[in-house]
C-alpha positions as CSV (number, residue, x, y, z in Angstrom):
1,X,86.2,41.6,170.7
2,X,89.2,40.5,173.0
3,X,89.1,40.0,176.4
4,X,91.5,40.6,179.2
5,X,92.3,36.8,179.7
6,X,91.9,35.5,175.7
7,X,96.2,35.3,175.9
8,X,95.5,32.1,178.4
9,X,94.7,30.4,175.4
10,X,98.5,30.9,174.3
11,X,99.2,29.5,177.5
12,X,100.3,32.8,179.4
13,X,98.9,32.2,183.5
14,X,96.9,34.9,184.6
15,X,98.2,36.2,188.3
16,X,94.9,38.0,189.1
17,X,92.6,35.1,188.8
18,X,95.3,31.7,190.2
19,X,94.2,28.2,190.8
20,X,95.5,29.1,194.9
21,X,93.0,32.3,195.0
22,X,90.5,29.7,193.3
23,X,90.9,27.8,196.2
24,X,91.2,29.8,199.1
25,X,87.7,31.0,197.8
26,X,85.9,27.6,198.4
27,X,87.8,26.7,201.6
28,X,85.7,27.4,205.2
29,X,82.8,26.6,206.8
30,X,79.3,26.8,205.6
31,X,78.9,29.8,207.9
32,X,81.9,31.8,206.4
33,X,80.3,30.7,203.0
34,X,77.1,32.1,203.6
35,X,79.3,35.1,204.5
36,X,81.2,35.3,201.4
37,X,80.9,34.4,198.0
38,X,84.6,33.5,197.7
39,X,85.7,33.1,194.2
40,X,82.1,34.6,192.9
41,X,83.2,37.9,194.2
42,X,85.3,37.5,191.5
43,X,82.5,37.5,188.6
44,X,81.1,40.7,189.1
45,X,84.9,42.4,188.0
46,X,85.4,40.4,184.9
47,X,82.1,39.8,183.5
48,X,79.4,42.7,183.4
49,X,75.7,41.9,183.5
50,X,74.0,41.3,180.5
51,X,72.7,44.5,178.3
52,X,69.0,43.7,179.6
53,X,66.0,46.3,177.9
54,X,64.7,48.6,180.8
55,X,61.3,47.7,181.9
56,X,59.0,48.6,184.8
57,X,58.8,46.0,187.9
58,X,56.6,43.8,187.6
59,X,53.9,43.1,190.5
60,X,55.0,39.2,192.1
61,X,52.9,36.5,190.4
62,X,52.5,33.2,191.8
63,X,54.9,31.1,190.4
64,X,58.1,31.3,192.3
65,X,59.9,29.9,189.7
66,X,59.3,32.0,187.2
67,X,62.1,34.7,186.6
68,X,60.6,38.3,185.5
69,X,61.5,40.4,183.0
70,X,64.0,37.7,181.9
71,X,65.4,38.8,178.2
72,X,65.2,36.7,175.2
73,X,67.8,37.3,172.1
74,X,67.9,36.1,168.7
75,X,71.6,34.5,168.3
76,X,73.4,33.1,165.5
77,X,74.9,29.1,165.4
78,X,78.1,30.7,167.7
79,X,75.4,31.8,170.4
80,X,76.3,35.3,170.1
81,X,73.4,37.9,169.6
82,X,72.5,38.9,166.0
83,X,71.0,40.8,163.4
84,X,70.8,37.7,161.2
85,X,70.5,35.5,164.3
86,X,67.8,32.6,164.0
87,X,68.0,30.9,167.6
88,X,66.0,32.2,170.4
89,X,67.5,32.6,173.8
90,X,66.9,33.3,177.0
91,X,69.5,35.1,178.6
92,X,69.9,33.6,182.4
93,X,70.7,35.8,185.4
94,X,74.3,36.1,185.8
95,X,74.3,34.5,189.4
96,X,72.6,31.4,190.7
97,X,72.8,30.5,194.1
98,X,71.1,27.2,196.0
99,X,71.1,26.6,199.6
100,X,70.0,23.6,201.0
101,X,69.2,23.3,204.8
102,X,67.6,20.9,207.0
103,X,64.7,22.6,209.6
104,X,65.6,23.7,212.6
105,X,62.2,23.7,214.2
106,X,60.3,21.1,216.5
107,X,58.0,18.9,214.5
108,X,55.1,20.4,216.7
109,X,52.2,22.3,215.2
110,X,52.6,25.6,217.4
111,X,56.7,25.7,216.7
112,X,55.4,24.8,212.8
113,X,53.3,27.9,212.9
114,X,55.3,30.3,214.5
115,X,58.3,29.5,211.9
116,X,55.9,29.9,209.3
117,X,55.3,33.5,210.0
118,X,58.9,34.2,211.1
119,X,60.0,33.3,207.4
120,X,56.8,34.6,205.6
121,X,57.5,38.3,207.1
122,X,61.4,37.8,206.0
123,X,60.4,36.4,202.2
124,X,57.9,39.6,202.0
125,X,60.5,41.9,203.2
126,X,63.2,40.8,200.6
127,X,60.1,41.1,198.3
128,X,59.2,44.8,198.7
129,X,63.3,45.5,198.6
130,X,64.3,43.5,195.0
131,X,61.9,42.6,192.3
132,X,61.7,38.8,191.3
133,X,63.9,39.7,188.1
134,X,67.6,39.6,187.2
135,X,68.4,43.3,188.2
136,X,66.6,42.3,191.7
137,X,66.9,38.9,193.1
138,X,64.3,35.6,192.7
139,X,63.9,33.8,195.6
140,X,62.4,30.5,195.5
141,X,61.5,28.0,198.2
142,X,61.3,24.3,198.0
143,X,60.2,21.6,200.0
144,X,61.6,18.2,199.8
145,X,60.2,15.0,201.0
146,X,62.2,14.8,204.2
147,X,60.1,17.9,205.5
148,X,56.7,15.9,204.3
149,X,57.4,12.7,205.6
150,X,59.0,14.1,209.6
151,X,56.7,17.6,210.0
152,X,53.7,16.2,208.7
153,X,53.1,12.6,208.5
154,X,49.7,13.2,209.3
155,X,47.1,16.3,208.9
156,X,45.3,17.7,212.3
157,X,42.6,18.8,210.9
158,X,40.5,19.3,207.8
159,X,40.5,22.3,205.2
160,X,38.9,22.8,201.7
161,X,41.8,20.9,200.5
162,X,42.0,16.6,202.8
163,X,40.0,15.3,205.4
164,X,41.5,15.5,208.6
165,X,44.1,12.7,209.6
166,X,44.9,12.3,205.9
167,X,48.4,10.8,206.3
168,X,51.7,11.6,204.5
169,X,51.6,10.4,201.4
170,X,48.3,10.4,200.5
171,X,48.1,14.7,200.4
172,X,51.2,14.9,197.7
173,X,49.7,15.7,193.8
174,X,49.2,12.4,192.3
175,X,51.1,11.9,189.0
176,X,47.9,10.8,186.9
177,X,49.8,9.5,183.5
178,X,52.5,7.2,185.2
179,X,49.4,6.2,187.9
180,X,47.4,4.9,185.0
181,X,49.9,3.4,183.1
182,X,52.0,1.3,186.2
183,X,47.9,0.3,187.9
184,X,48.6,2.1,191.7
185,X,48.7,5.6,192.8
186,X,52.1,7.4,192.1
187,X,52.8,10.2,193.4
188,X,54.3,13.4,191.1
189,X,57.7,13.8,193.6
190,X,60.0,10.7,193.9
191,X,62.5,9.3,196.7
192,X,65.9,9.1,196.0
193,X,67.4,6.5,193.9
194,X,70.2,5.4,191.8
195,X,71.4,4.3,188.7
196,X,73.6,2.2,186.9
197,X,75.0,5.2,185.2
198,X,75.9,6.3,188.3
199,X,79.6,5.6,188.4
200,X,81.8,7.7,190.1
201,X,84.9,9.4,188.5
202,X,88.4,7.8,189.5
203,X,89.5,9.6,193.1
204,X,85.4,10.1,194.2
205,X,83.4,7.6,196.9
206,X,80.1,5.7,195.6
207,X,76.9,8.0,195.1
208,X,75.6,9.3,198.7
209,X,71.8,10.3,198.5
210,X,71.0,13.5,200.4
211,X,68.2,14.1,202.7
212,X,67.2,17.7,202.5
213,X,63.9,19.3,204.1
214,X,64.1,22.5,201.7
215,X,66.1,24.3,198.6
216,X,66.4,27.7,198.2
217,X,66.9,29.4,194.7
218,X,68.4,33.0,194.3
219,X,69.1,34.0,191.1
220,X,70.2,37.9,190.2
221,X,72.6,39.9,187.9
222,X,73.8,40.9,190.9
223,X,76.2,39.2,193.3
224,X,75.2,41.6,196.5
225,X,71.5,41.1,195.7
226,X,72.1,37.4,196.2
227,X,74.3,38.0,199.2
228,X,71.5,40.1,200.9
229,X,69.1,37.7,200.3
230,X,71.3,35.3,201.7
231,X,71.9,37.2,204.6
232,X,68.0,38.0,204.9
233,X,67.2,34.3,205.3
234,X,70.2,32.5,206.8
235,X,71.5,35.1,208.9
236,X,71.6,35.1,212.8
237,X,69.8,38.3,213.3
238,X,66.6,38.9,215.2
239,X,64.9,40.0,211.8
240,X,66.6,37.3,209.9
241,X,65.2,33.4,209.5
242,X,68.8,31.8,210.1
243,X,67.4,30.3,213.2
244,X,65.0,28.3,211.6
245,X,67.5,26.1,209.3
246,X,71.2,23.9,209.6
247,X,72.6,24.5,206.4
248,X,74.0,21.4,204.5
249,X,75.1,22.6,201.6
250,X,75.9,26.3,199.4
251,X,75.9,25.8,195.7
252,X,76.9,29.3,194.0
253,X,76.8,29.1,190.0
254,X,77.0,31.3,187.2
255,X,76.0,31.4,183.2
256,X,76.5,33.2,180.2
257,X,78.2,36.0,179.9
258,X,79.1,35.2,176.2
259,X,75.4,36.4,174.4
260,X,77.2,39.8,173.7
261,X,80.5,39.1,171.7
262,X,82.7,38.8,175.3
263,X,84.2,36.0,176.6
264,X,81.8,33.8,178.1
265,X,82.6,33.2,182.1
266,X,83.7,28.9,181.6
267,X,86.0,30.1,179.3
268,X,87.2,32.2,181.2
269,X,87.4,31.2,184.5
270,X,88.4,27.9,183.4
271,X,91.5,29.1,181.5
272,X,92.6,31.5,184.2
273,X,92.0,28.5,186.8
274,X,94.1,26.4,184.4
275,X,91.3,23.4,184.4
276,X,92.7,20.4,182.3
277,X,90.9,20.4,179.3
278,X,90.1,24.4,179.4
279,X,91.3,25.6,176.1
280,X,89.0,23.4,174.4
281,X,85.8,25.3,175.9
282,X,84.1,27.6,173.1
283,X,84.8,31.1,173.6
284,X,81.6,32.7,173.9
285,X,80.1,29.0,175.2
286,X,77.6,29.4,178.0
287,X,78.5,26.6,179.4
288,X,81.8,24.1,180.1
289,X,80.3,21.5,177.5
290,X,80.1,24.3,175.2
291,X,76.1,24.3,174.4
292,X,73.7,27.0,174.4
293,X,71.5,25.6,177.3
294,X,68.6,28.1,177.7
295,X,67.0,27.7,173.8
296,X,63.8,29.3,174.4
297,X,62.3,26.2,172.5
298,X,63.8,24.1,175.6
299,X,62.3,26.2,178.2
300,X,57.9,25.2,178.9
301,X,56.5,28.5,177.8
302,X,54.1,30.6,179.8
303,X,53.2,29.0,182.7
304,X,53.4,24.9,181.3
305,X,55.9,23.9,184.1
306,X,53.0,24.1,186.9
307,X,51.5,21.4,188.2
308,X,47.8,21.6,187.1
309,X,48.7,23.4,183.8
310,X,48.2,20.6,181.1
311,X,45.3,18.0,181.3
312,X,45.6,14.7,182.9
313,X,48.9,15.1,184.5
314,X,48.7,15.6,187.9
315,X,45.2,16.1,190.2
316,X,45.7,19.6,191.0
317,X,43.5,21.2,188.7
318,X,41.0,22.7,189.4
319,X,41.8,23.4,192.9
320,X,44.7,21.5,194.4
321,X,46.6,22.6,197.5
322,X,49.8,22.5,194.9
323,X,48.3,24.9,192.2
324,X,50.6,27.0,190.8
325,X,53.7,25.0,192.4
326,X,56.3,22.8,190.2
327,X,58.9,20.1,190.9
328,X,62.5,21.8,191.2
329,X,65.2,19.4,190.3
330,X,68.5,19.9,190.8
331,X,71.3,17.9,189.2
332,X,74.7,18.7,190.3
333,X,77.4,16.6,187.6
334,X,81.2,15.8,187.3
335,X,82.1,17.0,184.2
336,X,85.2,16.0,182.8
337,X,86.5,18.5,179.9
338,X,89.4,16.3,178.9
339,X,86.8,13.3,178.3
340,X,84.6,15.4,176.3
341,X,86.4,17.8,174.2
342,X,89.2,15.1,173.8
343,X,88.8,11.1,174.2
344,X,85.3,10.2,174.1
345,X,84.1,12.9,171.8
346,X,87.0,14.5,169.8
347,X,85.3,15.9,166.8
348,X,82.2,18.9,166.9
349,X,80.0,16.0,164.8
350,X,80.8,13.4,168.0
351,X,79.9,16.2,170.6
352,X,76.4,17.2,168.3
353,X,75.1,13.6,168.1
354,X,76.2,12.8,171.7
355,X,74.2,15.4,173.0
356,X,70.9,15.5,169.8
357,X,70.8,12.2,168.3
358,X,73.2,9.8,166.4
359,X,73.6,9.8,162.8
360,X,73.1,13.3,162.4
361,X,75.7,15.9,160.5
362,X,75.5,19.0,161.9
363,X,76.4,22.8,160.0
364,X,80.4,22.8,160.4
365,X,81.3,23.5,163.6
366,X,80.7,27.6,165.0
367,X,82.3,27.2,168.0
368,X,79.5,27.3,170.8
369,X,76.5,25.0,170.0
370,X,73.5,27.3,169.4
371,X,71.4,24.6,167.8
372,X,67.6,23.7,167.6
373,X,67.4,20.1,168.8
374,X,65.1,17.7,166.6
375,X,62.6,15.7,168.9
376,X,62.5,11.9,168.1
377,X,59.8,9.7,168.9
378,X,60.3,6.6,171.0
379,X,60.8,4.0,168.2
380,X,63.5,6.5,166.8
381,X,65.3,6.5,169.6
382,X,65.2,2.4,169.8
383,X,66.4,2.5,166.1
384,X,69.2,4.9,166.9
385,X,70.1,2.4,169.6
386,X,70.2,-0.4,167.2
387,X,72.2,1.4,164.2
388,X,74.7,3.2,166.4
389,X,74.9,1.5,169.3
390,X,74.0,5.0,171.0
391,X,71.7,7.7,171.5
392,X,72.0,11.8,172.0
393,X,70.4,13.4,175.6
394,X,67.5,15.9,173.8
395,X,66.6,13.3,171.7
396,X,66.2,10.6,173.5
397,X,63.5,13.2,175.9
398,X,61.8,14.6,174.0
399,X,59.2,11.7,174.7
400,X,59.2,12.4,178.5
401,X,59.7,16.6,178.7
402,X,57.6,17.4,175.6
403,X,53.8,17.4,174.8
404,X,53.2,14.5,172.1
405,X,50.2,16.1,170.5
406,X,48.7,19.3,170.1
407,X,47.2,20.3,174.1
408,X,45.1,22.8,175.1
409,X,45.9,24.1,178.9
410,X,43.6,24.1,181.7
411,X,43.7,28.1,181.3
412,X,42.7,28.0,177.7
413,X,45.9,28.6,175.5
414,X,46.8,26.0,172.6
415,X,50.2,24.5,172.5
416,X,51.5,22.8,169.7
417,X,52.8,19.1,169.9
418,X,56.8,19.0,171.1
419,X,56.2,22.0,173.4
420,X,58.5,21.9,176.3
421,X,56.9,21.0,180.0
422,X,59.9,21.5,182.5
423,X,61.3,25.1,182.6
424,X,65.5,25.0,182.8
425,X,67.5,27.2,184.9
426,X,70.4,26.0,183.5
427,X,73.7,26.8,184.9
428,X,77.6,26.2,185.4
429,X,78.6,25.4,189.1
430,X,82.5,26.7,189.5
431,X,83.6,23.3,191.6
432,X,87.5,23.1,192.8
433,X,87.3,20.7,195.7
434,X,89.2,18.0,197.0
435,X,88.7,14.3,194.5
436,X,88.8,12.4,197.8
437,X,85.1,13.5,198.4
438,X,81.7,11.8,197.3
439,X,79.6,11.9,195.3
440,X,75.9,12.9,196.8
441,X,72.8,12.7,195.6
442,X,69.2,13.5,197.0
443,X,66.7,13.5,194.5
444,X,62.5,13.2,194.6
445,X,63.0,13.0,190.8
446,X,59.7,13.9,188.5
447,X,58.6,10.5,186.7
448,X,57.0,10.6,183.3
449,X,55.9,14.2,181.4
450,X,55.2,15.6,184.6
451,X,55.4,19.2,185.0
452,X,58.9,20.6,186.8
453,X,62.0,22.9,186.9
454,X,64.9,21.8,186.1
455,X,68.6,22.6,186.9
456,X,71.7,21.2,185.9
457,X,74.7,22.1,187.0
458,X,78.2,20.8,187.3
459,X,79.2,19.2,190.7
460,X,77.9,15.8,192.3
461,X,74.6,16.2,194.0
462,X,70.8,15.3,192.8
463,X,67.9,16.5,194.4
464,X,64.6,17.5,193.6
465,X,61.5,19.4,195.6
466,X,58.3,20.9,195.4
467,X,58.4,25.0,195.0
468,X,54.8,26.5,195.8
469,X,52.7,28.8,193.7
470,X,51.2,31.0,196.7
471,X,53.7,33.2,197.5
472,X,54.6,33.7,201.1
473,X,51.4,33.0,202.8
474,X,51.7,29.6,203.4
475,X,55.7,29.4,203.5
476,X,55.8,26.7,205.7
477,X,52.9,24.0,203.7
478,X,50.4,22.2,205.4
């Protein structure tokens, strides 16, 4: 199948999709942001939504993070569905937005509460008008340490749940493996921190980290859903929540669009953008770096990612404040498609082992990188790190994101040993901004095997929160 900007690849510039329209979409405020999508207007007319199976709506469960209805494929080693296909995939929603904000709401019980039911009656009403699946719109809702530490650094009075006064920690689920192992309580949401690793490309500042009360996910085939949910709960209106938040930041991001045959959207964006390092970017890839990121096998099954799901990992089973609730992290890279594709990983066998393990030799190379990756246990790792003097990113976590033994939930369903815990919603950010800015970071990280949501995505923030399992009737927690 050929697409309408393949001929980039020849080195023909596209008119209708410029580096200048690319970046008169991501200039303005964070106001005229909210308003438009810019350059994401731009998806919905080259890419259409994934061929999804038509299915009744779906009541809203608990889990906020869980998309519905979300379609899994059977692809073949180029990541493109097929008959003979042997991988399975999920196939994301089209669209992924993230708004963080700071609250805009006296740290007073009375103003706490009113908030609460201002936002609770605007999540309910974007509820009954788009289902929590791609062809509606997902919203979730997560709360970040900042929030915790300012709003409540103390509890008023008792419930079923702490004894009145409990302060801020001490209410947060307790991470019950890395608490046992280090001798002192720790807790399953981390501050901020950095790492060596964390050097900054030539032409960016030093790592900033954020400080964030609350994320908001929206994910959606459609690009209008997104905006009206948007709209719903940062708008000005008297029926909208806008008045409760100061936006800090609008990350807008997009996946896929290759599972079919078609052009996948890095591909193609990036060619018609003329990115440095574009041409090298599988066609059908479903992501810059050119792997299939949503393996079903990499995703936690059922609902795994919650926080009182598996034995002994946290202390909200059997009835925690957090049941039902995750950890939602959200890494936001530089990636650097030259470096990859060219100088530090040249060949498809340098780019396998970089990202599975060293000293493997992959199938020859089919173009995107629709591969199941092998687990390694800790002293593999340390032997890989011996021998080759490096080791690959799903190898090398397998230890810390995967069951090590057979487990049997708290709900009664048997797991095998190297299931998944963290769920991904996995994505590519579109970033065209200025070098001379830095690079930020807020992040409350999950520690150990602990339960979570993760998303990466290319840009230069880190953050991480708590997203709740009980819907909208306690929006606002504690």
């Amino acid at each position: 199948m050929t697409d309408s900007n393949d001929s980039a690849r020849a080195g023909r510039s596209r008119g209708d999709l410029s580096r200048r329209r690319l970046l008169q979409g991501t200039a303005g405020t964070l106001g005229t942001a909210l308003a438009s999508a810019g350059i994401y207007e731009l998806i919905d007319g080259i890419a259409k939504a994934p061929d999804r199976a038509a299915v009744a709506d779906s009541p809203p469960i608990q889990e906020q993070y869980i998309l519905q209805n979300e379609q899994v494929v059977m692809v073949d080693g180029s990541g493109v569905k097929s008959t003979n296909g042997t991988i399975a995939v999920r196939v994301p929603a089209l669209h992924d937005h993230v708004i963080t904000a700071r609250l805009n709401v006296p740290a007073k019980a009375e103003a706490l509460q009113e908030a609460q039911h201002h936002l609770e009656s605007v999540l309910l009403g974007l509820e009954r008008q788009f289902p929590p699946s791609p062809a509606g719109v997902a919203t979730t809702v997560a709360w970040g340490l900042p929030y915790f530490r300012h709003y409540v650094p103390t509890l008023g009075k008792a419930s079923g749940f702490f004894k009145e006064g409990t302060p801020y920690p001490a209410y947060l689920p307790v991470d019950l493996t890395t608490s046992k192992t280090e001798g002192h309580t720790v807790y399953a949401l981390q501050e901020a921190r950095t790492f060596p690793s964390d050097q900054p490309p030539p032409g960016f500042g030093p790592v900033r980290l954020e400080q964030n009360d609350l994320a908001v996910l929206l994910r959606s085939d459609s690009l209008a859903n997104i905006k009206a949910a948007q709209n719903a709960l940062f708008g000005t209106g008297s029926d909208q929540a806008g008045s409760l938040f100061k936006v800090t930041s609008i990350r807008q991001g997009f996946s896929g669009g290759g599972f079919y045959g078609q052009q996948g959207l890095p591909s193609k964006l990036a060619l018609a953008a003329d990115i440095p390092g574009a041409h090298s970017i599988p066609r059908q890839a479903q992501g810059f770096l050119g792997f299939a990121t949503t393996l079903d096998s990499n995703m936690g099954p059922d609902n795994v990612p919650n926080l009182e799901t598996l034995p002994g990992l946290t202390d909200q089973w059997p009835n925690g404040y957090f049941k039902q609730g995750t950890t939602m992290h959200l890494s936001h890279l530089f990636q650097d498609l030259v470096a990859w594709y060219e100088q530090t990983f040249p060949q498809y066998t340098d780019r396998v082992q970089a990202m599975l393990q060293p000293g493997i030799s992959p199938a020859p190379a089919p173009g995107t990188f629709a591969l199941q990756p092998p687990g390694q246990s800790e002293a593999e790792v340390a032997q890989g790190v011996q021998r080759y003097h490096a080791y690959g990113h799903t190898g090398s976590m397998s230890q810390v994101d995967s069951t090590t033994s057979p487990m049997t939930s708290n709900y009664g369903k048997a797991y095998p040993s190297g299931t998944t815990i963290p769920c991904a919603a996995i994505s590519t950010r579109w970033t065209i901004h200025s070098t001379t800015r830095p690079i930020r970071r807020q992040t409350t990280t999950a520690r150990s095997r602990r339960p979570g949501c993760t998303s990466f995505r290319s840009s230069r923030r880190l953050e991480s929160s708590i997203s709740f399992g009980f819907r909208w009737t306690a929006t606002i927690p504690i």
